[in-house]
MIVEX-283451 format. One record per residue (C-alpha): x, y, z; residue number from 1; residue in three letters. Coordinates in Angstrom, 3 decimals. Last residue first. Layout:
<rs>
X,Y,Z,NUM,Ala $
...
</rs>
This chain:
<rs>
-35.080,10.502,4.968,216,Unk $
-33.080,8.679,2.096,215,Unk $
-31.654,12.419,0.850,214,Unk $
-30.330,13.179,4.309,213,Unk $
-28.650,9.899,4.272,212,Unk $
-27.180,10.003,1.463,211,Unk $
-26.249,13.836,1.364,210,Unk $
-24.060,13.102,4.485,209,Unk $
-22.679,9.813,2.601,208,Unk $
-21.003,12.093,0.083,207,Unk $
-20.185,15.121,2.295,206,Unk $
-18.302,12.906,4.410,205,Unk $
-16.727,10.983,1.525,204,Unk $
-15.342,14.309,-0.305,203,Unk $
-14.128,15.835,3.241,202,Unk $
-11.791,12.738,3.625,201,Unk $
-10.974,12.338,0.118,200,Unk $
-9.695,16.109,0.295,199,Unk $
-7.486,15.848,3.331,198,Unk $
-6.516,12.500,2.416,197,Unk $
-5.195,13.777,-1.227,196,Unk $
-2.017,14.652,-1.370,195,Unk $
-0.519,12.384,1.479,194,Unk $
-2.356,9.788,-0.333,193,Unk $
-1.037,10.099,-3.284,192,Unk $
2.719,10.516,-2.243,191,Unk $
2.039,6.984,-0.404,190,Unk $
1.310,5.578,-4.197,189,Unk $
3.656,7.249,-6.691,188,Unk $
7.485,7.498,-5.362,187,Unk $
7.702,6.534,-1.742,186,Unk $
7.942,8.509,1.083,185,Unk $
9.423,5.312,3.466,184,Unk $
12.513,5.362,2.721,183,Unk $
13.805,6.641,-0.593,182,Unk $
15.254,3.553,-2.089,181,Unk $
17.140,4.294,-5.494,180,Unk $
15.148,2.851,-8.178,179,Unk $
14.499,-0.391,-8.641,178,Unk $
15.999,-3.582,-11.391,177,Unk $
19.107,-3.088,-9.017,176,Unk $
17.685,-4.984,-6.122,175,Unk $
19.325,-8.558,-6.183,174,Unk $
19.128,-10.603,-2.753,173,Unk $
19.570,-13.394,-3.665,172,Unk $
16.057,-14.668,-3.959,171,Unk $
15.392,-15.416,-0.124,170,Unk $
18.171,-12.535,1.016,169,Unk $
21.890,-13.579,2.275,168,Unk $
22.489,-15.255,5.607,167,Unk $
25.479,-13.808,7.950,166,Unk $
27.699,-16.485,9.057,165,Unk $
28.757,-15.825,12.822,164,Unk $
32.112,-18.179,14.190,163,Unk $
32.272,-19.483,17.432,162,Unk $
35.126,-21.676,19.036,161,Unk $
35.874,-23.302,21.977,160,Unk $
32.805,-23.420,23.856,159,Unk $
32.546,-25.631,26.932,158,Unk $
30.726,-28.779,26.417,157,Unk $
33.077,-30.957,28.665,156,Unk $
34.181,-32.981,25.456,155,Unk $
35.052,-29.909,23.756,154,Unk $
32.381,-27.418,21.584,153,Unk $
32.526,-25.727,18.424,152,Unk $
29.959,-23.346,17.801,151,Unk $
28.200,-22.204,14.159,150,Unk $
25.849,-19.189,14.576,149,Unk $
23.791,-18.731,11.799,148,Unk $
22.339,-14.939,11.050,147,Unk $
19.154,-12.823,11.183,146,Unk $
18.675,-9.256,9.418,145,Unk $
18.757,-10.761,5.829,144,Unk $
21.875,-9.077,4.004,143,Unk $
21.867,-7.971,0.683,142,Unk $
23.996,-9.250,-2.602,141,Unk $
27.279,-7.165,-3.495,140,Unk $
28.334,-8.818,-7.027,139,Unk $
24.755,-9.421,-7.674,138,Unk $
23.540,-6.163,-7.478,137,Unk $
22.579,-4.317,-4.153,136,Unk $
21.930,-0.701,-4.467,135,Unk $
18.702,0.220,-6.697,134,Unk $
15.944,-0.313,-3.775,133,Unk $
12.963,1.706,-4.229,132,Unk $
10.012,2.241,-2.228,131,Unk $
7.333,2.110,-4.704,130,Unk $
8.643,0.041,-7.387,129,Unk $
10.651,-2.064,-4.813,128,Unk $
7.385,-2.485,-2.824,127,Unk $
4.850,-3.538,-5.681,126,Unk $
7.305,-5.702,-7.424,125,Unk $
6.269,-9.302,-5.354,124,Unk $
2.609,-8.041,-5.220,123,Unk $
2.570,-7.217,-9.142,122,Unk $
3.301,-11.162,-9.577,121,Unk $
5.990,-13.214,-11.052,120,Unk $
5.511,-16.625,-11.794,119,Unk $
8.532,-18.869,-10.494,118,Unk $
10.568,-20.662,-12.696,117,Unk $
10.087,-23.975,-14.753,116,Unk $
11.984,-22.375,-17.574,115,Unk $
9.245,-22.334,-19.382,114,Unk $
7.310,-20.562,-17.138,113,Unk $
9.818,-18.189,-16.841,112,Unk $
9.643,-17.175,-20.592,111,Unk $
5.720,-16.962,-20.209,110,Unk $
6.277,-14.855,-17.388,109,Unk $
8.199,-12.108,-19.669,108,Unk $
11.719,-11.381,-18.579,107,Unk $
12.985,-8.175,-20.535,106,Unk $
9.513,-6.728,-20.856,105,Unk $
8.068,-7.556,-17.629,104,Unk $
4.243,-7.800,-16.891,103,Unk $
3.154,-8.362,-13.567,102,Unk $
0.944,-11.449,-13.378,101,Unk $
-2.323,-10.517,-11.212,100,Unk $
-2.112,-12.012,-7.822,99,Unk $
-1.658,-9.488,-5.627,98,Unk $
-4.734,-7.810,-7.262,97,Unk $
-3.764,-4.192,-5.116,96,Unk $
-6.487,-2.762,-2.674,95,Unk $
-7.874,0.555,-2.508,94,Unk $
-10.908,0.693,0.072,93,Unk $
-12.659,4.331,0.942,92,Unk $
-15.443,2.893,3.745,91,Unk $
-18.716,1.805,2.779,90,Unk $
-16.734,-0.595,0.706,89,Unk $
-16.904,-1.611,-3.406,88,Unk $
-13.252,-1.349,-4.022,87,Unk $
-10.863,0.923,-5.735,86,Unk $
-7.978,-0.499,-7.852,85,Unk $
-4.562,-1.204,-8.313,84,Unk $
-3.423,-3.709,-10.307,83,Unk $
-2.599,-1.761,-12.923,82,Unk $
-0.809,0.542,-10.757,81,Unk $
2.035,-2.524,-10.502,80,Unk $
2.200,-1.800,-14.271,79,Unk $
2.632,1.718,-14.098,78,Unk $
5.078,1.446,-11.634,77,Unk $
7.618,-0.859,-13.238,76,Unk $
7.813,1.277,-16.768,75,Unk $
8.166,4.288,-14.150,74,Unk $
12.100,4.644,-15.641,73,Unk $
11.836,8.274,-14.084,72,Unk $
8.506,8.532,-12.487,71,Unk $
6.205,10.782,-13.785,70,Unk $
3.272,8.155,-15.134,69,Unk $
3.528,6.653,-11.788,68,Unk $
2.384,9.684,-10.214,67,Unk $
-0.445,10.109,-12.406,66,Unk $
-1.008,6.365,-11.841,65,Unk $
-1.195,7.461,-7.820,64,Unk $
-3.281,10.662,-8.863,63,Unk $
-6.445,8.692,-10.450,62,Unk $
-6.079,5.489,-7.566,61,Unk $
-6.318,8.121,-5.340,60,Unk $
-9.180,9.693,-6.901,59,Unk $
-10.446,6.412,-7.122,58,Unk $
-11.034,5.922,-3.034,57,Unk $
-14.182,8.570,-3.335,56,Unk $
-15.654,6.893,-6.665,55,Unk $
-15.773,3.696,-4.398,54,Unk $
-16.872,5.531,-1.403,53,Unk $
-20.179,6.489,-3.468,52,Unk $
-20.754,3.265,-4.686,51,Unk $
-20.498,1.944,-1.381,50,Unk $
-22.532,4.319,0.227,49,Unk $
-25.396,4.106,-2.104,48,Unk $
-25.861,0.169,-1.522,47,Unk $
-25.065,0.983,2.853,46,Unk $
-27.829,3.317,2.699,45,Unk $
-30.745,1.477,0.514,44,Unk $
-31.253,-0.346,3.847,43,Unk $
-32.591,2.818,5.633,42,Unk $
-32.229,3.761,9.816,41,Unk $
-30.306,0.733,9.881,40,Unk $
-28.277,1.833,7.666,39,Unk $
-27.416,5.088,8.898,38,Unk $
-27.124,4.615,12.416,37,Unk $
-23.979,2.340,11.865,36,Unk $
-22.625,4.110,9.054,35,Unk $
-22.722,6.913,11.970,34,Unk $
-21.448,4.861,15.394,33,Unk $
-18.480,3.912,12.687,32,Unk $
-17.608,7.127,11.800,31,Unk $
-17.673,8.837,14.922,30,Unk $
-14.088,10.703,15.054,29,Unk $
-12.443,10.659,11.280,28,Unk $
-8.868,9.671,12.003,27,Unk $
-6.615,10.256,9.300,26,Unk $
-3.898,8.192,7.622,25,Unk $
0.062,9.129,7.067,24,Unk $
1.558,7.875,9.657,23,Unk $
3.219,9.044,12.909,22,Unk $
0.405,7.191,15.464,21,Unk $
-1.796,10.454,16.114,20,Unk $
-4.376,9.484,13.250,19,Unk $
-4.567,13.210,12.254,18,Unk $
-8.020,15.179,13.170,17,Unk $
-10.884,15.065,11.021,16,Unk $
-13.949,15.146,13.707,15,Unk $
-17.774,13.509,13.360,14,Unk $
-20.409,14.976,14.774,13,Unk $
-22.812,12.305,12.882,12,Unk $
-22.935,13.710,9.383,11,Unk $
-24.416,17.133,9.655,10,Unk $
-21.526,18.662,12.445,9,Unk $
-18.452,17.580,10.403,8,Unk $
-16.102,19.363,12.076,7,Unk $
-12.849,20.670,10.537,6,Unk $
-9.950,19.860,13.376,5,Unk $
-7.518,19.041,10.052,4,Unk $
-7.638,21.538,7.808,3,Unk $
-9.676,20.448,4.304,2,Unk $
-7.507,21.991,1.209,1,Unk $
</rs>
């Protein structure tokens, strides 16, 4: 597996170090200055880079519906994986269709279409499927972070009485169709990519190394 420090002497000087900010990304030092060289140095650089970065970003893609695929009850992951793919970027892209319908076997859309309700979409299940949720039902509904204040004033406008209603969750609130949360680790996608940066990472540089070398 790639160490982070590992320089990249061929393509640009460029440095993998970690991003520095707590996360989970990667900074790779120069990047930008080199895809910038590059294609202006040859136009058939930035067409060859984007193919290449695409088959780069789908080995996350590969081990994120692996991870899916392992999930207790992953019915919900697989799905939102669906509409997960790599992009055509000089840079590694993944990007979820937000809009694709997500498919639900107890609660079809074409049943809530009917009903006049709301579509849903693999963007409203993505985070519960990844992150979890799996405590709040509808006999103990969530709690938004904001609430009403209700004040009851006298004539003079001094406050006699105050009284704090909290304010449940847009769409009541009801996370039981999830797994248990688990923070921020996640169960398929963020695992992914903290298995596979340092090797994407190493796989892209040497990709658009030999691209350019090859176009000279």
């Amino acid at each position: 597996m790639a160490k982070f420090g590992t320089s990249v002497r061929s393509a640009g000087q460029m440095v993998i170090k970690p991003s520095g900010t707590g996360n989970d990304a990667v900074v790779i030092e120069g990047l930008m200055e080199f895809l910038r060289a590059a294609s202006q140095s040859s136009p058939e650089f930035n067409k060859q880079a984007r193919l290449a970065s695409k088959r780069v970003a789908q080995i996350i893609v590969d081990e994120a519906t692996k991870n899916a695929a392992l999930v207790r009850d992953g019915r919900q992951a697989l799905q939102v994986m669906k509409g997960i793919k790599a992009q055509s970027d000089r840079i590694p892209t993944i990007k979820l269709d937000e809009k694709s319908g997500f498919v639900s076997q107890s609660f079809p859309n074409r049943k809530r279409g009917k009903r006049g309700g709301k579509k849903v979409t693999r963007a409203d299940v993505f985070f519960g499927a990844e992150f979890g949720g799996g405590k709040f039902g509808k006999s103990n509904k969530t709690k938004a972070q904001a609430a009403k204040i209700y004040e009851r004033k006298d004539s003079s406008g001094r406050v006699i009485e105050r009284q704090t209603k909290q304010l449940a969750r847009k769409g009541s609130g009801h996370t039981t169709q999830f797994l248990r949360h688990r923070g921020t680790s996640g169960y398929f996608f963020w695992p992914a990519v903290r298995q596979k940066k340092d090797q994407i990472a190493l796989e892209y540089l040497g990709a658009i190394d030999r691209i350019y070398k090859n176009l000279q």
